[in-house]
ZADO-1210 file (C-alpha; in nm, 4 decimals, padded with zeros to 6 digits):
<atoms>
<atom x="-01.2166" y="01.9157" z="-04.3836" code="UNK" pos="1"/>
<atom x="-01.2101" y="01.6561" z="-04.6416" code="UNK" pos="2"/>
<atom x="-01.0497" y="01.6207" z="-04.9850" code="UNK" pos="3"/>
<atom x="-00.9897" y="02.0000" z="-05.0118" code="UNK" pos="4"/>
<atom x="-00.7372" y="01.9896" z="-05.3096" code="UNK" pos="5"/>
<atom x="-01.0093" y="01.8403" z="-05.5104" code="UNK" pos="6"/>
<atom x="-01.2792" y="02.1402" z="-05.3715" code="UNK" pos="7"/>
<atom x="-01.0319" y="02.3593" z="-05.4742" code="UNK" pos="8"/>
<atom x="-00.9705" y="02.2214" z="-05.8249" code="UNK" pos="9"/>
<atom x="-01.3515" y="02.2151" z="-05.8820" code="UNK" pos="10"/>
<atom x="-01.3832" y="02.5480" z="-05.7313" code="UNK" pos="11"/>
<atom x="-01.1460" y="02.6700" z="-05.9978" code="UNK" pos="12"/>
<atom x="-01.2547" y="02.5289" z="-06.2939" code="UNK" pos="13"/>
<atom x="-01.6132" y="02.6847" z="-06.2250" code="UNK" pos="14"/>
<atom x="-01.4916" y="03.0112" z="-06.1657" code="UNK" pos="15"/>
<atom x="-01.2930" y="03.0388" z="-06.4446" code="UNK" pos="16"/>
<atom x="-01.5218" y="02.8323" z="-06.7143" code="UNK" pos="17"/>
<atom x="-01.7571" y="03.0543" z="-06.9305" code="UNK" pos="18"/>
<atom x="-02.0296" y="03.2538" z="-06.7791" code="UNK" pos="19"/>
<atom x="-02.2418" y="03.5553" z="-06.7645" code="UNK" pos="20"/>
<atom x="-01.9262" y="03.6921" z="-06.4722" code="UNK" pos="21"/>
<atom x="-01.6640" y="03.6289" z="-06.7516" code="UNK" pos="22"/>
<atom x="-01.8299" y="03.8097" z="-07.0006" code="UNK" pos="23"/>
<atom x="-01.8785" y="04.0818" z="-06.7991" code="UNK" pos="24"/>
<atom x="-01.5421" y="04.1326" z="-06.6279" code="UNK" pos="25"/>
<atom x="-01.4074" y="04.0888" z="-07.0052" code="UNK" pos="26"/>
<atom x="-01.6473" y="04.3199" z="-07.1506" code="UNK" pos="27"/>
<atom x="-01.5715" y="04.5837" z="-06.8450" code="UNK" pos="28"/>
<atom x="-01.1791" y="04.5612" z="-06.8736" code="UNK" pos="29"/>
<atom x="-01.2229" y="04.5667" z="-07.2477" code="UNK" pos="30"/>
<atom x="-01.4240" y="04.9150" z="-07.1922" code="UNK" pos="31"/>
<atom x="-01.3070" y="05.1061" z="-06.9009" code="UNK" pos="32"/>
<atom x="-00.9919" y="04.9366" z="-06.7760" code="UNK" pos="33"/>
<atom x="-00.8894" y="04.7538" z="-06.5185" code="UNK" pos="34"/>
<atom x="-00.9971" y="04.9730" z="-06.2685" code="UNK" pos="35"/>
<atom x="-01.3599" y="04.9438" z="-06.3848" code="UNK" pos="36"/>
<atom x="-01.3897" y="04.5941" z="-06.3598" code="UNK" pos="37"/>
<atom x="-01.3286" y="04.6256" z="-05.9617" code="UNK" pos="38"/>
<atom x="-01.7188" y="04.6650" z="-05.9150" code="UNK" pos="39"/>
<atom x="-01.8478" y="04.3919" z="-06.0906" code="UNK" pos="40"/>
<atom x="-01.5924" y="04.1386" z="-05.9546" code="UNK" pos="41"/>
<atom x="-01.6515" y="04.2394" z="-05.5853" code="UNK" pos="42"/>
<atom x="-02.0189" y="04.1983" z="-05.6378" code="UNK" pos="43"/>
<atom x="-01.9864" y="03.8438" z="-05.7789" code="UNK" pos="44"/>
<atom x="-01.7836" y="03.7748" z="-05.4927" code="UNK" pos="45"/>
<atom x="-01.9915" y="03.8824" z="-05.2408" code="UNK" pos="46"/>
<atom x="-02.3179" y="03.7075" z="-05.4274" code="UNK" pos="47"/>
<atom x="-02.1223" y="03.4229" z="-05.4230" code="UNK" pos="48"/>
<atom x="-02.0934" y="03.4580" z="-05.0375" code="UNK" pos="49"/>
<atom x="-02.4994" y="03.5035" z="-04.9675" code="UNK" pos="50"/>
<atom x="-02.5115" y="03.1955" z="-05.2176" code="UNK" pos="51"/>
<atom x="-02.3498" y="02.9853" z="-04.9782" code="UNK" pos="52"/>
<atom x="-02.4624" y="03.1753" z="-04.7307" code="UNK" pos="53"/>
<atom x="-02.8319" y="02.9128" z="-04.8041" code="UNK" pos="54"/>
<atom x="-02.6134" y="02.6037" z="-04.7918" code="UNK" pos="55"/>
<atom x="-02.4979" y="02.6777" z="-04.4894" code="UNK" pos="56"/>
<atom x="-02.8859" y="02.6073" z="-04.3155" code="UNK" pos="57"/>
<atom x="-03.1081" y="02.2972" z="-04.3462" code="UNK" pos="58"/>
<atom x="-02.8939" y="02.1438" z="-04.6733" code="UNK" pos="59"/>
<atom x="-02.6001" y="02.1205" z="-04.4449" code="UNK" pos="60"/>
<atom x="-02.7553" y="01.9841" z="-04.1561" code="UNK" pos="61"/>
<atom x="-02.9542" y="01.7374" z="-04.3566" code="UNK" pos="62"/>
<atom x="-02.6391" y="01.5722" z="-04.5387" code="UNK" pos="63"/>
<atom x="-02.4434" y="01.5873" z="-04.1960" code="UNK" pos="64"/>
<atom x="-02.7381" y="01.3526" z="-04.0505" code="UNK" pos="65"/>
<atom x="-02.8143" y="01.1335" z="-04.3603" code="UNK" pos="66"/>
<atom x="-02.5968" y="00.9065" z="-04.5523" code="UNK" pos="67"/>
<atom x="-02.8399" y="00.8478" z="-04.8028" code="UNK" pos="68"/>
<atom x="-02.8736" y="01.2594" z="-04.8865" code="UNK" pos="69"/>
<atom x="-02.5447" y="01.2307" z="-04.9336" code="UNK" pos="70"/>
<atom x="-02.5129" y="00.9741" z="-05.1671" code="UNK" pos="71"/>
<atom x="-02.8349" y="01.1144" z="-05.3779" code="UNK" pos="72"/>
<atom x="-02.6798" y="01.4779" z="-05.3210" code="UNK" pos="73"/>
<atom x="-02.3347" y="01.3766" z="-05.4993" code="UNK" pos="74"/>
<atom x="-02.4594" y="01.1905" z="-05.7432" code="UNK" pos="75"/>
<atom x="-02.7088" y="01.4385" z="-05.8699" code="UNK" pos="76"/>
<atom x="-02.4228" y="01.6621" z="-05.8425" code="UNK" pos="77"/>
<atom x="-02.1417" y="01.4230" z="-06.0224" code="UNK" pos="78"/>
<atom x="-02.4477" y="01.4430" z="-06.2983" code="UNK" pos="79"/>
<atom x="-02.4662" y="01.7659" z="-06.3899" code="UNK" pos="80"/>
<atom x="-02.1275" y="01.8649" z="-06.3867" code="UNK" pos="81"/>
<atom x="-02.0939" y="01.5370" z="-06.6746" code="UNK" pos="82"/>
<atom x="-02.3786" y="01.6911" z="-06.8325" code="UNK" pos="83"/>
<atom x="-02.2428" y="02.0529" z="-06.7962" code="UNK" pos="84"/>
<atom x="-01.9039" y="01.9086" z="-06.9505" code="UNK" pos="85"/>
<atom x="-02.0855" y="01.7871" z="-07.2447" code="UNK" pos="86"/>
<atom x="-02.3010" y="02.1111" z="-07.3192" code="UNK" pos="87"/>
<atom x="-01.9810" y="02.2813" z="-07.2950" code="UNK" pos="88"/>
<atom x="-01.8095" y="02.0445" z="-07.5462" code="UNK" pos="89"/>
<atom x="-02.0994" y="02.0450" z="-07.8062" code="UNK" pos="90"/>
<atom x="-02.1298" y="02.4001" z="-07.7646" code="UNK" pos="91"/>
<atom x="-02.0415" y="02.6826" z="-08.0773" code="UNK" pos="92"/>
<atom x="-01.7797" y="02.8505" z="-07.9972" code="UNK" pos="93"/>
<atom x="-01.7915" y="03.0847" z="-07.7228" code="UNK" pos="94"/>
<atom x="-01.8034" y="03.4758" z="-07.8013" code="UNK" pos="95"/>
<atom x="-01.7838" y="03.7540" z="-07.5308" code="UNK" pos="96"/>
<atom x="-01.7581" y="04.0169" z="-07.7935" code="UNK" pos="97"/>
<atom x="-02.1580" y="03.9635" z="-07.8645" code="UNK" pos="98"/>
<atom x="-02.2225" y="04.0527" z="-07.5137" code="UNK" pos="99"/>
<atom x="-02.2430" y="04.4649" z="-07.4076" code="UNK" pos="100"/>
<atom x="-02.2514" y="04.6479" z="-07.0700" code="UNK" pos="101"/>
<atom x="-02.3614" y="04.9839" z="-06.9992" code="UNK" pos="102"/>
<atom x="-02.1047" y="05.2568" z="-06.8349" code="UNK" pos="103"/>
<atom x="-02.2015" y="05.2929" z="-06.4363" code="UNK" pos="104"/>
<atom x="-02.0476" y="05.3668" z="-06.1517" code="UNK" pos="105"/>
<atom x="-01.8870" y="05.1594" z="-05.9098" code="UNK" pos="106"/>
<atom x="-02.1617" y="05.1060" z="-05.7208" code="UNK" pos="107"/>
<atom x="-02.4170" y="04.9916" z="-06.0430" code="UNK" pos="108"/>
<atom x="-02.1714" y="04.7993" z="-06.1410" code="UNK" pos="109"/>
<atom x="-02.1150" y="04.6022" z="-05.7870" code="UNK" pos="110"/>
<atom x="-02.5266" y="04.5927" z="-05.8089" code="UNK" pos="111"/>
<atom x="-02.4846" y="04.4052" z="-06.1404" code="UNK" pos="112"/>
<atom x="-02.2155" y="04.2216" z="-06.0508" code="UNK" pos="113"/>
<atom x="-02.4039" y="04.0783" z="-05.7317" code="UNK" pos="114"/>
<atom x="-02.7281" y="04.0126" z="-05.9147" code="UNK" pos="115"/>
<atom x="-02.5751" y="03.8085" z="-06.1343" code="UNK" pos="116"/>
<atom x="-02.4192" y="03.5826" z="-05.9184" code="UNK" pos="117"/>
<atom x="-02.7192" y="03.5145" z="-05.7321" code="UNK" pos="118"/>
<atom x="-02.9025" y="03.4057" z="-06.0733" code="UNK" pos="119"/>
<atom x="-02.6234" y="03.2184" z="-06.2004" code="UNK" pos="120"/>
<atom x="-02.7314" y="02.8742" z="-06.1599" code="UNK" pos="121"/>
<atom x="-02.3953" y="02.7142" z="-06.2342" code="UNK" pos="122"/>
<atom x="-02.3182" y="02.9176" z="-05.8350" code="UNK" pos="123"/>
<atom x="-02.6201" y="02.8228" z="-05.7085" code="UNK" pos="124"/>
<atom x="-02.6666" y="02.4391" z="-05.7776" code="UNK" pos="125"/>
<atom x="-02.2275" y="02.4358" z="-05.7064" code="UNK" pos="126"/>
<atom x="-02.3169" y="02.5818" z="-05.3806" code="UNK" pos="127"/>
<atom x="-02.6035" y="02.3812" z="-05.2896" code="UNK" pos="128"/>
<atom x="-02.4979" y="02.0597" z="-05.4115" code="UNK" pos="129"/>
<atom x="-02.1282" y="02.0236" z="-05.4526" code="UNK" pos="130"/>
<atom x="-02.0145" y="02.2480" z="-05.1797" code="UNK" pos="131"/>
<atom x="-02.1731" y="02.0526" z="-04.8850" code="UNK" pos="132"/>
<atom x="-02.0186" y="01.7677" z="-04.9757" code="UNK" pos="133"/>
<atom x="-01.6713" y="01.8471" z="-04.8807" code="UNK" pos="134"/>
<atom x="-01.7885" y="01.8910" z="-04.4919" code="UNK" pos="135"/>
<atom x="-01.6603" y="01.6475" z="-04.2447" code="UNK" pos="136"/>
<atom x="-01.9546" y="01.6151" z="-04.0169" code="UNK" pos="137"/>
<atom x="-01.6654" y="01.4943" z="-03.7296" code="UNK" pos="138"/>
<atom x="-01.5516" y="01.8296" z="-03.7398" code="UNK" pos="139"/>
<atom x="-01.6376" y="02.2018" z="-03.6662" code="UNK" pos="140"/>
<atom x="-01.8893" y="02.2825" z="-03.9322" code="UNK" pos="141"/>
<atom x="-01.8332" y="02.6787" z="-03.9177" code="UNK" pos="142"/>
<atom x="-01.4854" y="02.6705" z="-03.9588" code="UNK" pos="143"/>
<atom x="-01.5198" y="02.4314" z="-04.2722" code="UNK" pos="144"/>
<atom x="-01.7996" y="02.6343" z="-04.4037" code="UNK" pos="145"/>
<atom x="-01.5681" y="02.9969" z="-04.3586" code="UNK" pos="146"/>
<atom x="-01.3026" y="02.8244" z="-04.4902" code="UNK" pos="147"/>
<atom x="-01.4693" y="02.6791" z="-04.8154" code="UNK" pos="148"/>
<atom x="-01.6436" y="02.9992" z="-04.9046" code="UNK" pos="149"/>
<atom x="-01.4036" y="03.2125" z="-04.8468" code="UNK" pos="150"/>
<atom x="-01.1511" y="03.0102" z="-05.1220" code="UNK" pos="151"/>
<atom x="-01.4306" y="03.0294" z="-05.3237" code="UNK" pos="152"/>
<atom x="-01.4958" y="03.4053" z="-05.2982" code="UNK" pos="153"/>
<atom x="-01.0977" y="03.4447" z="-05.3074" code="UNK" pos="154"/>
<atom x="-01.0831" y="03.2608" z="-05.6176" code="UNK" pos="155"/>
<atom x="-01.3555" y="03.4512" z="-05.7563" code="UNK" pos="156"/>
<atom x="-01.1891" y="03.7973" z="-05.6940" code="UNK" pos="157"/>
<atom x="-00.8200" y="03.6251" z="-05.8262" code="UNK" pos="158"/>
<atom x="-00.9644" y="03.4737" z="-06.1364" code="UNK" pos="159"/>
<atom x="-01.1594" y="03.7894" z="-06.2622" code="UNK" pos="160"/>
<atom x="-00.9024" y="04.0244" z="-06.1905" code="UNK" pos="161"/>
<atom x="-00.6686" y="03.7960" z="-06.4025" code="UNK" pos="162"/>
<atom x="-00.9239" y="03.7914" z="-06.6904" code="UNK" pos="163"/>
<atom x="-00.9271" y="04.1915" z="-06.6275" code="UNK" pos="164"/>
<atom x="-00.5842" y="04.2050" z="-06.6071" code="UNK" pos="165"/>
<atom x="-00.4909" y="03.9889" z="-06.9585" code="UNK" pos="166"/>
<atom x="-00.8464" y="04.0913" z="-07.1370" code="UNK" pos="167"/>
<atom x="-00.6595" y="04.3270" z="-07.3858" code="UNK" pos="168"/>
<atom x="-00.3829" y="04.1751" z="-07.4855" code="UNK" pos="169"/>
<atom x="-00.5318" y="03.8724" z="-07.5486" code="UNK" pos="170"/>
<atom x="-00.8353" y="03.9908" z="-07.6544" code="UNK" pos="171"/>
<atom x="-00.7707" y="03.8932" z="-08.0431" code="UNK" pos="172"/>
<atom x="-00.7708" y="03.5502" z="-07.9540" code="UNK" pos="173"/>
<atom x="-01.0348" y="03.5259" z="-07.7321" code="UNK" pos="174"/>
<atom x="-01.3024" y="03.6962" z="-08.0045" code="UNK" pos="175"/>
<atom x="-01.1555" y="03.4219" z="-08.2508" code="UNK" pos="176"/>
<atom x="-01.3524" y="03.1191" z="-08.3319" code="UNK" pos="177"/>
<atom x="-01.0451" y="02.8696" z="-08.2283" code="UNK" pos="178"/>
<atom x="-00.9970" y="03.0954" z="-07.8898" code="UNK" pos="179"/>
<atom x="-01.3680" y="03.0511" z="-07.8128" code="UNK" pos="180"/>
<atom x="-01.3563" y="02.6344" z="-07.9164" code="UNK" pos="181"/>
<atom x="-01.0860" y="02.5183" z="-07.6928" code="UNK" pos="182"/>
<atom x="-01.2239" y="02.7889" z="-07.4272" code="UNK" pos="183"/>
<atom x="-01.5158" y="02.5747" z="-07.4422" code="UNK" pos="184"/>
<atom x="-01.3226" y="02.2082" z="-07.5318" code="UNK" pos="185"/>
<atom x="-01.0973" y="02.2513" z="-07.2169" code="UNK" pos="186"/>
<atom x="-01.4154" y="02.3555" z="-07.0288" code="UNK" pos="187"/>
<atom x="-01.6113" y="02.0700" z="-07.0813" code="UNK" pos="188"/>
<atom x="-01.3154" y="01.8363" z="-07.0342" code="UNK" pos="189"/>
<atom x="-01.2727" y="01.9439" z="-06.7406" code="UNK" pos="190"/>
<atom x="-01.6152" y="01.9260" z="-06.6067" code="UNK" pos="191"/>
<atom x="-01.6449" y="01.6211" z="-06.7405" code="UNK" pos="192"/>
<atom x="-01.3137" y="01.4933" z="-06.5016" code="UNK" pos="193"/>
<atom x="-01.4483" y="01.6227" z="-06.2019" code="UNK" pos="194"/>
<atom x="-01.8199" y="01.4685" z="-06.2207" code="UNK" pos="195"/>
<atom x="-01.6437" y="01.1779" z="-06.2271" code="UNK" pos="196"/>
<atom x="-01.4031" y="01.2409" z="-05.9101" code="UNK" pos="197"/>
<atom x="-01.7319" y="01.3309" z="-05.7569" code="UNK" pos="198"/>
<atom x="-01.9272" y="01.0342" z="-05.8077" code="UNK" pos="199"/>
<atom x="-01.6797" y="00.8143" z="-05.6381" code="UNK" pos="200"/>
<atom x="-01.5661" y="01.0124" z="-05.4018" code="UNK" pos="201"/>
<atom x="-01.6047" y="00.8587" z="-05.0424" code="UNK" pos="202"/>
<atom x="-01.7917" y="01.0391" z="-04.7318" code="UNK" pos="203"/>
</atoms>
């Protein structure tokens, strides 16, 4: 596997940056606790898995085989993370508090949880794009494909639970304007940083 530390940097900063999950782990811990945020998170993780789940057919083969995918692939990829740096900058600042959920069970909420992930498209294009570059075609593609998505479902699950975990106490600062403006500053910094490690980094 090559240039994990940098997957695993990305990986972070998309899990944790802004996003329909976020707002509803916060809104769910913010509600019920941290006990019913559980649902939710497992069922981003797990549509995170059947997300990458798709990368793991023809996409992977394809950029295995063909330099010139690859090249096109990261670059397209390098782009939107710039661009998805930049919305994030300009952006007003980000609220959760504007966003409800309604009470369910465990198993609604895993249901929500899950169909949100798989209509995320910041997971989707990461998955299909980004992820498939970090595969050494020299070496054993399942065991670089487990490996990848499970740190990305692992992060998902660590990440959320943390938001869960600190959503109340600092939950004054996250409904305030200058909470939700470097939320969304750091963010798009960020982004910004890694389209660029992206774009030259080397097959």
């Amino acid at each position: 596997m090559k240039l994990y530390s940098l997957f695993l940097l990305m990986a972070t900063a998309t899990v944790f940056s802004p996003g329909p999950g976020v707002v509803m782990t916060l809104s769910n811990a913010l509600r019920y606790g941290m006990r019913g945020t559980f649902g939710g998170i497992l069922g981003i993780a797990c549509g995170a898995l059947a997300v990458a789940a798709i990368s793991a057919t023809s996409l992977g083969v394809l950029l295995a085989a063909s330099a010139l995918a690859f090249t096109v692939l990261k670059l397209i990829g390098a782009a939107y993370l710039i661009y998805l740096g930049i919305r994030l900058w300009r952006a007003p600042p980000f609220r959760f508090a504007e966003q409800s959920v309604y009470e369910a069970s465990f198993g609604k909420r895993f249901l929500e949880g899950l169909s949100l992930q798989l209509t995320n498209p910041k997971a989707i294009f990461f998955f299909l794009s980004v992820f498939p570059l970090f595969i050494d075609p020299a070496r054993s593609y399942p065991i670089q494909f487990a490996t990848l998505v499970l740190t990305y479902s692992s992060l998902v699950v660590v990440i959320h639970c943390s938001y869960a975990l600190f959503a109340k106490r600092a939950k004054g600062w996250l409904v305030s304007e200058r909470g939700g403006r470097v939320v969304n500053k750091t963010a798009g910094v960020t982004f910004v940083c890694f389209g660029a490690a992206l774009a030259t980094a080397k097959r």
